[in-house]
PDB file with one MODEL, atoms N, CA, C and O in Angstrom:
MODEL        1
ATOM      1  N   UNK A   1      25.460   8.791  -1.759  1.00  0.00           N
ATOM      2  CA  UNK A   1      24.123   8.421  -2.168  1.00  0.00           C
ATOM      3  C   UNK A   1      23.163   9.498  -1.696  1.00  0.00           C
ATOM      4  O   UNK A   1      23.317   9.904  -0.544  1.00  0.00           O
ATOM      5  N   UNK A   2      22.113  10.055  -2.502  1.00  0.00           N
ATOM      6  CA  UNK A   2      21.731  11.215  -2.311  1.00  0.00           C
ATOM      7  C   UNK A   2      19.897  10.650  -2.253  1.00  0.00           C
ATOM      8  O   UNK A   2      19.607   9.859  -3.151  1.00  0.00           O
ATOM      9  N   UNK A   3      18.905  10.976  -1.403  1.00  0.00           N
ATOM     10  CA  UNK A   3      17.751  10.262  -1.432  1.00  0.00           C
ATOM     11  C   UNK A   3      16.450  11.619  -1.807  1.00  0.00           C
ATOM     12  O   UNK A   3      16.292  12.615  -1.101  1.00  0.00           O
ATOM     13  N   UNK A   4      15.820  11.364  -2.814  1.00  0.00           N
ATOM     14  CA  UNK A   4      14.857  12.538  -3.069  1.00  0.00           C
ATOM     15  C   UNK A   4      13.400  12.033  -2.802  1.00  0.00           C
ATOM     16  O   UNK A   4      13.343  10.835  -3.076  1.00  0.00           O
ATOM     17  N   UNK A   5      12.479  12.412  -2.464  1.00  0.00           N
ATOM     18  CA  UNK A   5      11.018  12.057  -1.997  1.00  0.00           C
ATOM     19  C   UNK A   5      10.160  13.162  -3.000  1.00  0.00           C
ATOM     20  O   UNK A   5      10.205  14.385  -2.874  1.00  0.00           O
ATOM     21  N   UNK A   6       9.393  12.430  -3.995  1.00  0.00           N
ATOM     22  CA  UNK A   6       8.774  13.618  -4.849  1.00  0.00           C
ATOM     23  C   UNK A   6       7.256  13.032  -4.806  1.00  0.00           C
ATOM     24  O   UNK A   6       6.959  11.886  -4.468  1.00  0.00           O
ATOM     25  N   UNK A   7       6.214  14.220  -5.286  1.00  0.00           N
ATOM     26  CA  UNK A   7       4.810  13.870  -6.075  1.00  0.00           C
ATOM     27  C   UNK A   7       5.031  13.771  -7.643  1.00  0.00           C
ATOM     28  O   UNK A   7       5.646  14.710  -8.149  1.00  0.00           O
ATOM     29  N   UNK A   8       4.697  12.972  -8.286  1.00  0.00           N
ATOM     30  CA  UNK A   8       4.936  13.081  -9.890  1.00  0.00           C
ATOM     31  C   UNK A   8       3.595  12.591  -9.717  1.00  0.00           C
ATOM     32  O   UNK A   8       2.977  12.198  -8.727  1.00  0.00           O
ATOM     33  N   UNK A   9       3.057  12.821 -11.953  1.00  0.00           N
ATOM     34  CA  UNK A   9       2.048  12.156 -12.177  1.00  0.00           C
ATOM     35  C   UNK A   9       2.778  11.312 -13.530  1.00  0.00           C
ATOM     36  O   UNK A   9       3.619  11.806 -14.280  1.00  0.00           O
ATOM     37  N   UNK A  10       2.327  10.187 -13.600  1.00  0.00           N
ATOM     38  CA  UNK A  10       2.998   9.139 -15.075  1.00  0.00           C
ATOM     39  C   UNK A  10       1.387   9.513 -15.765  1.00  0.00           C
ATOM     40  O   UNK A  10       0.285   9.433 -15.222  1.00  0.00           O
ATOM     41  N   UNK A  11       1.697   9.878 -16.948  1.00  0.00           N
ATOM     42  CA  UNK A  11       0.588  10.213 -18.046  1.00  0.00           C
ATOM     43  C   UNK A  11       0.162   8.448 -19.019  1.00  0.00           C
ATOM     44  O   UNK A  11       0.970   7.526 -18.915  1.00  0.00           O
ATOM     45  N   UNK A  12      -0.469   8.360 -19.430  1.00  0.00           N
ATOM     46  CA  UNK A  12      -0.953   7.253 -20.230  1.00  0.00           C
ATOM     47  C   UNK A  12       0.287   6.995 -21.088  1.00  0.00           C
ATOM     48  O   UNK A  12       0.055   6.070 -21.867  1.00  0.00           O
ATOM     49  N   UNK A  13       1.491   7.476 -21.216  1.00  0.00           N
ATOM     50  CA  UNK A  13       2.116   7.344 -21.947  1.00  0.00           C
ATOM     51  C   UNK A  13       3.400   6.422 -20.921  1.00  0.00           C
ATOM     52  O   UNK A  13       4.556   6.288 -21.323  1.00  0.00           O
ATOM     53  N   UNK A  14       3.051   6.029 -19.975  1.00  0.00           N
ATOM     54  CA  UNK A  14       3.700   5.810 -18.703  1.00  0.00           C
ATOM     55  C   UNK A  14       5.381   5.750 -18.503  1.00  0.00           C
ATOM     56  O   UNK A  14       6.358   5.002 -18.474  1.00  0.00           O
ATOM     57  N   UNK A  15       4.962   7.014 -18.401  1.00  0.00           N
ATOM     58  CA  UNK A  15       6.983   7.827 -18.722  1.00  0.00           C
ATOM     59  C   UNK A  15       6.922   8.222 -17.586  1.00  0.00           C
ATOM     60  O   UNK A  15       5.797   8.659 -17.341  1.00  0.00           O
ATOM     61  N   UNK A  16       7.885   8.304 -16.418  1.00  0.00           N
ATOM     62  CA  UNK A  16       8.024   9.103 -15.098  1.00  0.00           C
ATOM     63  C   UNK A  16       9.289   9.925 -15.207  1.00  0.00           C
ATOM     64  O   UNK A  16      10.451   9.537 -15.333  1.00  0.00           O
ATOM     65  N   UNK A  17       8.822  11.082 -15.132  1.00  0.00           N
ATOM     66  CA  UNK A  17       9.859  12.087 -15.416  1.00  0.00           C
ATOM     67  C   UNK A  17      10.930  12.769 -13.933  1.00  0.00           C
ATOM     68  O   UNK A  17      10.425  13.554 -13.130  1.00  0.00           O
ATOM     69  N   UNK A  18      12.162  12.375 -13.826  1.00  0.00           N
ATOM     70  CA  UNK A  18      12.879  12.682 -12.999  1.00  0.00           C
ATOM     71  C   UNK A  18      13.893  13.841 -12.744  1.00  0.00           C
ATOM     72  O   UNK A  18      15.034  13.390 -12.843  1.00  0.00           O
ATOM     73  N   UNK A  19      13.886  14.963 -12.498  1.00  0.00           N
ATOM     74  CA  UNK A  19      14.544  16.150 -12.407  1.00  0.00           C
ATOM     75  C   UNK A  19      15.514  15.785 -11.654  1.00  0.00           C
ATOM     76  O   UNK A  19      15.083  16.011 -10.523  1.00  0.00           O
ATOM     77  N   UNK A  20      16.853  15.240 -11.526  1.00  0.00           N
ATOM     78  CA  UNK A  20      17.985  15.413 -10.411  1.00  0.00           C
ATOM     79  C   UNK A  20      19.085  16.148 -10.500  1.00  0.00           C
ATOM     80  O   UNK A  20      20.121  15.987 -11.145  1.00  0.00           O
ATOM     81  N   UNK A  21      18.616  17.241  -9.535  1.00  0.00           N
ATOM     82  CA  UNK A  21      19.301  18.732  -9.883  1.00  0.00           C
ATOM     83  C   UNK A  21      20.806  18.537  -9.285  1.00  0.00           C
ATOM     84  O   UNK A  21      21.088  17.685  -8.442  1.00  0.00           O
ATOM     85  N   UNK A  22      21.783  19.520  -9.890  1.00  0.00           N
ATOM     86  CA  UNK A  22      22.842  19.685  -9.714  1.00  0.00           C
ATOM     87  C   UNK A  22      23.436  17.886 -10.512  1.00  0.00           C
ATOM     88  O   UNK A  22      24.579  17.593 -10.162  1.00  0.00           O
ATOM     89  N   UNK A  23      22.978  17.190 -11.137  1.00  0.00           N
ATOM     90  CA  UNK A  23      23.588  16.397 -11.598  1.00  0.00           C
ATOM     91  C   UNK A  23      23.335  16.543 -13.202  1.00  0.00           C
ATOM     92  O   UNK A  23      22.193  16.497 -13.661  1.00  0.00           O
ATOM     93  N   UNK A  24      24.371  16.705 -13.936  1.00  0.00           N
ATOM     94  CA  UNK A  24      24.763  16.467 -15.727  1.00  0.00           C
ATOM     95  C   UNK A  24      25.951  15.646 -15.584  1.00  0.00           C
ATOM     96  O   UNK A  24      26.882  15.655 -14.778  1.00  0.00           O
ATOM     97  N   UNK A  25      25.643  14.889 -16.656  1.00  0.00           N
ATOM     98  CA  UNK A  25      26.688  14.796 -17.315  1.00  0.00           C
ATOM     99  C   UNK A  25      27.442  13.992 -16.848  1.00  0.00           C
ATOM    100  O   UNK A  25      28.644  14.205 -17.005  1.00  0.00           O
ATOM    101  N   UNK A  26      26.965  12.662 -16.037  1.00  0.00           N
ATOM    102  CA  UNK A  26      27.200  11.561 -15.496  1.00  0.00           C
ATOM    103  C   UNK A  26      26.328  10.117 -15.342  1.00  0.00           C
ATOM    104  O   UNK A  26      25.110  10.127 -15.523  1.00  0.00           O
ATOM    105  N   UNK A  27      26.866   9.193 -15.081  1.00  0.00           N
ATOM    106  CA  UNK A  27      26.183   7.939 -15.122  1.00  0.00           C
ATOM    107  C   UNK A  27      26.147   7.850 -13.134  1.00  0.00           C
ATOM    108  O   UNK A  27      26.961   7.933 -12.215  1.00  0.00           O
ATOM    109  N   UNK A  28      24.400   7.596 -13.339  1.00  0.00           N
ATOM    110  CA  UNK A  28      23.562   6.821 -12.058  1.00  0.00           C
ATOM    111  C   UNK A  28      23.137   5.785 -12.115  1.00  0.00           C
ATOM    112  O   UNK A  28      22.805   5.154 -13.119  1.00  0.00           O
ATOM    113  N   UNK A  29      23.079   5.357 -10.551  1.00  0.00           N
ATOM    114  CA  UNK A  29      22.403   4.074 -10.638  1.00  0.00           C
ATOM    115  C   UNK A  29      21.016   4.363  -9.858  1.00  0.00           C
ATOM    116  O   UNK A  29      21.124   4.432  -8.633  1.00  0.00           O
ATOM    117  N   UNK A  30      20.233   4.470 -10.192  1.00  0.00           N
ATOM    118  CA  UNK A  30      18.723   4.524  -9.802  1.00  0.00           C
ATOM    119  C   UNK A  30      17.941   3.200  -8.854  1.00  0.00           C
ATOM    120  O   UNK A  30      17.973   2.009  -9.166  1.00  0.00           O
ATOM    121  N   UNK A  31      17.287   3.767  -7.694  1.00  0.00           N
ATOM    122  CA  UNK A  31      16.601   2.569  -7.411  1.00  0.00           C
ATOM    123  C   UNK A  31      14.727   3.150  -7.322  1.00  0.00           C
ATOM    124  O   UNK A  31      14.387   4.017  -6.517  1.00  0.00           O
ATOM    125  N   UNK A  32      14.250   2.832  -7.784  1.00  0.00           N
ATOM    126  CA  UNK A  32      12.628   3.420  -7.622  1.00  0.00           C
ATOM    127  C   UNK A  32      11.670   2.124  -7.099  1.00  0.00           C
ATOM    128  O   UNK A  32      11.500   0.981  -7.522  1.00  0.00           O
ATOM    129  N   UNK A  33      11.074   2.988  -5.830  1.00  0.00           N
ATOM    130  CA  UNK A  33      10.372   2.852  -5.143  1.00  0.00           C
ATOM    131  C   UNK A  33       8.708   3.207  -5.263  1.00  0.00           C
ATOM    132  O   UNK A  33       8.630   4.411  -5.014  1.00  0.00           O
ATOM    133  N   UNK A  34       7.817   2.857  -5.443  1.00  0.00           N
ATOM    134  CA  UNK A  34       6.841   3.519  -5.496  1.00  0.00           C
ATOM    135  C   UNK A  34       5.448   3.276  -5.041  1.00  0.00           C
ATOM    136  O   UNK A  34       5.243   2.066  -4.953  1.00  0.00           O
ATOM    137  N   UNK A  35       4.785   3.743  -4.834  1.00  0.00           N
ATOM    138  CA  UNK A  35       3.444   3.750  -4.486  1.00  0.00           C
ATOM    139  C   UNK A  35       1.993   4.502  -5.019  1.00  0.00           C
ATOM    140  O   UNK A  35       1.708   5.586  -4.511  1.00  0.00           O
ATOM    141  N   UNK A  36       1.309   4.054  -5.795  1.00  0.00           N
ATOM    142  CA  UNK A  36      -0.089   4.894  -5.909  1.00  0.00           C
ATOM    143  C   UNK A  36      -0.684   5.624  -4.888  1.00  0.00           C
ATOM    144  O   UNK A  36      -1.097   5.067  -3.871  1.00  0.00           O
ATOM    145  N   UNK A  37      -0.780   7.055  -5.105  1.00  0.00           N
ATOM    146  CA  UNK A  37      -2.131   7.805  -3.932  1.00  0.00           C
ATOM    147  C   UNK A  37      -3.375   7.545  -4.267  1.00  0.00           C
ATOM    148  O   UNK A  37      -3.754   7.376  -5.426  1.00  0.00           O
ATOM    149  N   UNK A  38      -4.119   7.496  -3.203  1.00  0.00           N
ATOM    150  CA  UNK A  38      -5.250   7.579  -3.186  1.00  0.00           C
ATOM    151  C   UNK A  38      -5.958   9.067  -3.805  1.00  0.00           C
ATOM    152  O   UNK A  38      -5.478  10.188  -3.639  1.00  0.00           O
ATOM    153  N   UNK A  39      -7.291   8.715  -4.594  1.00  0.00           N
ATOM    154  CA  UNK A  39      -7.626   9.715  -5.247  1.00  0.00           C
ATOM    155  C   UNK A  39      -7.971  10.616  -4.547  1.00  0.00           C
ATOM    156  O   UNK A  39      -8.234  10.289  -3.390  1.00  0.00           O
ATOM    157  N   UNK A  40      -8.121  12.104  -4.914  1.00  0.00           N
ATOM    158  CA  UNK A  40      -8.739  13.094  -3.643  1.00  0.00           C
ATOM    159  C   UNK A  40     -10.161  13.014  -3.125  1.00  0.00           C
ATOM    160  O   UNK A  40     -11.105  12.899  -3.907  1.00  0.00           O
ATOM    161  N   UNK A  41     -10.306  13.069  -1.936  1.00  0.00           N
ATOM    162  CA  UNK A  41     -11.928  12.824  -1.142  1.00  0.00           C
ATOM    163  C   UNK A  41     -11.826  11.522  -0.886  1.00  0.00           C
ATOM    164  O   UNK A  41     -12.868  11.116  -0.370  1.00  0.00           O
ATOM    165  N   UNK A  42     -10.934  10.600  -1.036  1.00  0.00           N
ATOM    166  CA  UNK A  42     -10.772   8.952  -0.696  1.00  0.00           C
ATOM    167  C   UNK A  42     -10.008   9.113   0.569  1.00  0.00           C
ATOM    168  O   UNK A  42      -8.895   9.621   0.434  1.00  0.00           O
ATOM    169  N   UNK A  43     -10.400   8.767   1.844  1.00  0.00           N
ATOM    170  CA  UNK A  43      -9.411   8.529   2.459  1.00  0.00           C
ATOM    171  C   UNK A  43      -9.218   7.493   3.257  1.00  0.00           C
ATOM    172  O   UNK A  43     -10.247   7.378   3.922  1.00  0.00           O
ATOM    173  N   UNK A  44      -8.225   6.432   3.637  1.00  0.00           N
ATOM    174  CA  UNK A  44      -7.965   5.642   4.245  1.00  0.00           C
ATOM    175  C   UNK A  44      -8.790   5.330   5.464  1.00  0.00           C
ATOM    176  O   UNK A  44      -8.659   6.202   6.323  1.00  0.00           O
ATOM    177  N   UNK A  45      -9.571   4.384   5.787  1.00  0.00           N
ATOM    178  CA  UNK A  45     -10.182   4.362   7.440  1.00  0.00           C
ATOM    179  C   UNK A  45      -9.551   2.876   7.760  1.00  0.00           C
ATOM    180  O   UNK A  45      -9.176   1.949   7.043  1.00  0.00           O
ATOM    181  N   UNK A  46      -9.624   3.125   9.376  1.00  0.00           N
ATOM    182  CA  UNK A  46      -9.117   2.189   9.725  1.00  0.00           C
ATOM    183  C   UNK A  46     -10.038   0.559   9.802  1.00  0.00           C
ATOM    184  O   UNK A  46     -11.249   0.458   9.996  1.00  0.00           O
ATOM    185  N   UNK A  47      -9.140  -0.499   9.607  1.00  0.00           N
ATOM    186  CA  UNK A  47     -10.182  -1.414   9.708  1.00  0.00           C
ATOM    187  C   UNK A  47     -11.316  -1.624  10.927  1.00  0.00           C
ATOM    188  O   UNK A  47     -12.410  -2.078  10.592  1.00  0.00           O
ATOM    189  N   UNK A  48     -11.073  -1.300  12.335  1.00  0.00           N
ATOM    190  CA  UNK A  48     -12.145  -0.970  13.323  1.00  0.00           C
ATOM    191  C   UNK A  48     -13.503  -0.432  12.786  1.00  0.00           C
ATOM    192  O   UNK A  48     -14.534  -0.902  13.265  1.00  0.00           O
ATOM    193  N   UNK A  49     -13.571   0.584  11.763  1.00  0.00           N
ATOM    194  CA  UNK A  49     -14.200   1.030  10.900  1.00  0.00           C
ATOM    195  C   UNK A  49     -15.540  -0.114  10.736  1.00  0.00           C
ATOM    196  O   UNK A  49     -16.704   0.000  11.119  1.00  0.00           O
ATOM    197  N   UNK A  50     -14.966  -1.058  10.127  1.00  0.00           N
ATOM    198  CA  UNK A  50     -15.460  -1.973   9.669  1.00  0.00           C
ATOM    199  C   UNK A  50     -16.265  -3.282  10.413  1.00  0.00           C
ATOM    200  O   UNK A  50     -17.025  -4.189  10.075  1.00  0.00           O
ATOM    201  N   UNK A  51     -15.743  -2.892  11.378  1.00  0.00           N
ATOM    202  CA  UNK A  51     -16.117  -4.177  12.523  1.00  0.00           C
ATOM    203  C   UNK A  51     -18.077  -4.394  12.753  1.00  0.00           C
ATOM    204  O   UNK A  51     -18.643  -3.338  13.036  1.00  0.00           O
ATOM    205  N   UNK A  52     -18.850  -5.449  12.655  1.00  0.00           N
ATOM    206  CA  UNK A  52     -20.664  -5.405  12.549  1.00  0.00           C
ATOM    207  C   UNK A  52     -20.798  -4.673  11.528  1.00  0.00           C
ATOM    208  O   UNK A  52     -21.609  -3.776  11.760  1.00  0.00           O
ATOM    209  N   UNK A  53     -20.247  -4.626  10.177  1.00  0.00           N
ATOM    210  CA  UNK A  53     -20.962  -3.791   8.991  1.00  0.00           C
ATOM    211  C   UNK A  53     -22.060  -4.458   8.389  1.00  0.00           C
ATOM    212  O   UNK A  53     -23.107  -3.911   8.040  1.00  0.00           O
ATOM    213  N   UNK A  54     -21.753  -5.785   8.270  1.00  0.00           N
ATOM    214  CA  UNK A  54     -22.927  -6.904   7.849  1.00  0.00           C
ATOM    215  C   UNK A  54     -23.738  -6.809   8.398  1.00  0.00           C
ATOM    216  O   UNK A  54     -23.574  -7.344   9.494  1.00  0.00           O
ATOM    217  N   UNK A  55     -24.833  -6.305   8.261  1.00  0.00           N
ATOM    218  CA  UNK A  55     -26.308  -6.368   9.230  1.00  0.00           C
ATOM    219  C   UNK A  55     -27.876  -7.671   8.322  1.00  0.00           C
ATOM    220  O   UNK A  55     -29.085  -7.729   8.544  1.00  0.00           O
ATOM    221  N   UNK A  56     -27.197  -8.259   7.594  1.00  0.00           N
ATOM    222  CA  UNK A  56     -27.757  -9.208   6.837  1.00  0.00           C
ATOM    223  C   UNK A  56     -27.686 -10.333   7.695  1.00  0.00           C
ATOM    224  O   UNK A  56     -26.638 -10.892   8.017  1.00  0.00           O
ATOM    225  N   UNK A  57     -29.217 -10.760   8.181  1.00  0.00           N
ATOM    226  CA  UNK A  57     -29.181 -11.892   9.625  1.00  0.00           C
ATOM    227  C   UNK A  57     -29.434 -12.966   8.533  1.00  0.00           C
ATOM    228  O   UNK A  57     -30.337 -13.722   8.894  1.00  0.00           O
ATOM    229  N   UNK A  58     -28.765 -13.372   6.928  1.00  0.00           N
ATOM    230  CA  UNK A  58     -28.800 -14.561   6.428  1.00  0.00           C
ATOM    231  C   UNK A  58     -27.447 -14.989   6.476  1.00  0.00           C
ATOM    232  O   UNK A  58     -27.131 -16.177   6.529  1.00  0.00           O
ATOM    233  N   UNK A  59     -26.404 -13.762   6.454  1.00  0.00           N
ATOM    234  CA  UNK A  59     -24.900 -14.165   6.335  1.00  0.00           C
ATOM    235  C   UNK A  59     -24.490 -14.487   7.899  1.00  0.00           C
ATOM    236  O   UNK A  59     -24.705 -13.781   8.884  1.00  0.00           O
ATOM    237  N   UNK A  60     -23.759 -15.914   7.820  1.00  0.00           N
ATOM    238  CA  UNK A  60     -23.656 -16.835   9.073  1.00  0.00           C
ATOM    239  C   UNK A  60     -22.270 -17.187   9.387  1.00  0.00           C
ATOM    240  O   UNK A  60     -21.826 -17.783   8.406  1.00  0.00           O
ATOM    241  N   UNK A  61     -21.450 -17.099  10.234  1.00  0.00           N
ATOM    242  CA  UNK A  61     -20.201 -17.895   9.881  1.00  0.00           C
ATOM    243  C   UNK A  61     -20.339 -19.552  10.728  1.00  0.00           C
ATOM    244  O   UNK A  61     -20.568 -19.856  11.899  1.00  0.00           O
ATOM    245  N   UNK A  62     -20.110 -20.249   9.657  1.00  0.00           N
ATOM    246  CA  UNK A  62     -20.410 -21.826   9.770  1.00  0.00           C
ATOM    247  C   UNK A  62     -19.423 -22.133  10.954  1.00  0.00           C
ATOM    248  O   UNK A  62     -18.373 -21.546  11.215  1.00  0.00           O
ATOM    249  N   UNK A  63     -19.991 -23.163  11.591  1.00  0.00           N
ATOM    250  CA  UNK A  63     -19.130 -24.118  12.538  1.00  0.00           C
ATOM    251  C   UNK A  63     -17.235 -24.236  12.094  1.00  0.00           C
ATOM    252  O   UNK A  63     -16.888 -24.352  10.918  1.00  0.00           O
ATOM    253  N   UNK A  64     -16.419 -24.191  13.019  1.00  0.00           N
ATOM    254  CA  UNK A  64     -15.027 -24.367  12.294  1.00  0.00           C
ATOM    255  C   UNK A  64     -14.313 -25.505  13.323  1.00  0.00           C
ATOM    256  O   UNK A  64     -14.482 -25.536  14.542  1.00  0.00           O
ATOM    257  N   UNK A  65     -13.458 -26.451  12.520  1.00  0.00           N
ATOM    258  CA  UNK A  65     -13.521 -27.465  13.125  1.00  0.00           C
ATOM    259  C   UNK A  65     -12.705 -27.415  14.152  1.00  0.00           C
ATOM    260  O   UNK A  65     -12.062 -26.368  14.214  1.00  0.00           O
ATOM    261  N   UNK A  66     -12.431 -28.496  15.311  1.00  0.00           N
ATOM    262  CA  UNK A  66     -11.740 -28.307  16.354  1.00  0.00           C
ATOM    263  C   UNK A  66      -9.778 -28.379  16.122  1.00  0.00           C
ATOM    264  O   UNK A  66      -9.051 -29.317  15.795  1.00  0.00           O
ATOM    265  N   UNK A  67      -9.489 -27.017  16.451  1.00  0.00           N
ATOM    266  CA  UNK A  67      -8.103 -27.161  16.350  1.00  0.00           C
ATOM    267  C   UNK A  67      -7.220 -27.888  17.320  1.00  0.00           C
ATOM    268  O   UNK A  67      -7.514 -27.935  18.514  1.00  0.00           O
ATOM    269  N   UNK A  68      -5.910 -28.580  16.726  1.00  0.00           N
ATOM    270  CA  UNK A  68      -5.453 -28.789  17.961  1.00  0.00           C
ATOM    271  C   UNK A  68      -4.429 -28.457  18.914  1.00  0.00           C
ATOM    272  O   UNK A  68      -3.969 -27.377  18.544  1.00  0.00           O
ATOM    273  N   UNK A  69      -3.961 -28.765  19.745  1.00  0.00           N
ATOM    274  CA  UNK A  69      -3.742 -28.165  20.845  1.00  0.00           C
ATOM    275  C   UNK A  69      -2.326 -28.528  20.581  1.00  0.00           C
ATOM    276  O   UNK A  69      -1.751 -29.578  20.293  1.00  0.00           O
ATOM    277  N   UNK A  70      -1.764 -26.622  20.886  1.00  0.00           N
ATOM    278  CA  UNK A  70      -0.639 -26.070  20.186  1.00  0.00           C
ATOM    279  C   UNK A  70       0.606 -26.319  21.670  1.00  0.00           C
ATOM    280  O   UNK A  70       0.405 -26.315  22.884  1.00  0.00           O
ATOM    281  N   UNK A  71       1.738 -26.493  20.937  1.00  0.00           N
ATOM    282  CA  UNK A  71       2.858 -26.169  22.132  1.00  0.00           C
ATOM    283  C   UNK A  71       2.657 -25.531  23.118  1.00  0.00           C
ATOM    284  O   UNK A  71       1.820 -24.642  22.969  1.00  0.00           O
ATOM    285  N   UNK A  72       3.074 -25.619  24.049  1.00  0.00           N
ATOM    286  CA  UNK A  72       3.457 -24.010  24.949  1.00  0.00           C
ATOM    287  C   UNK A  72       4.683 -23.300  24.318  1.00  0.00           C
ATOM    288  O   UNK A  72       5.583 -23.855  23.688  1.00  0.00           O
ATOM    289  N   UNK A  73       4.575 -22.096  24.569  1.00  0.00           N
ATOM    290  CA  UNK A  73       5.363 -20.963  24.423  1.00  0.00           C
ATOM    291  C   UNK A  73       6.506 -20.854  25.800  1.00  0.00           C
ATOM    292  O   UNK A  73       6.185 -20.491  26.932  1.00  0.00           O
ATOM    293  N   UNK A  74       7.783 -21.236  25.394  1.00  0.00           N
ATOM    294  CA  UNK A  74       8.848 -20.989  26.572  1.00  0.00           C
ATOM    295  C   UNK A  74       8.866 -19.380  27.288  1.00  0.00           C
ATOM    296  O   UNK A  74       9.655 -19.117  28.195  1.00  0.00           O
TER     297      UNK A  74
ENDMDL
END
């Protein structure tokens, strides 16, 4: 089993084109994995990032009701 890690782009025509060199002229079994990148100048921040972004003193978080009281942990 042989494992390849590539960049491709799928065009509107959504065909993904696979080069696997040194192989003709035989039957594979394929498994594809995949993931979208993020566009360029986008980059991931961490959620900490985010922590007091709301500075709107109308948005409130309401009362939450009383939970109850969980096992102990052995």
């Amino acid at each position: 089993m042989h494992s390849i890690t590539l960049r491709s782009h799928i065009g509107s025509d959504g065909v993904l084109k696979v080069h696997l060199p040194d192989t003709r002229n035989t039957d594979v079994e394929v498994v594809i994995v995949y993931q979208t990148r993020l566009t360029q100048g986008v980059e991931a921040k961490p959620l900490s990032e985010f922590y007091g972004c709301i500075q709107d003193d109308s948005f409130i978080r309401h009362s939450q009701p009383e939970q109850p009281e969980r096992e102990t942990l052995e």
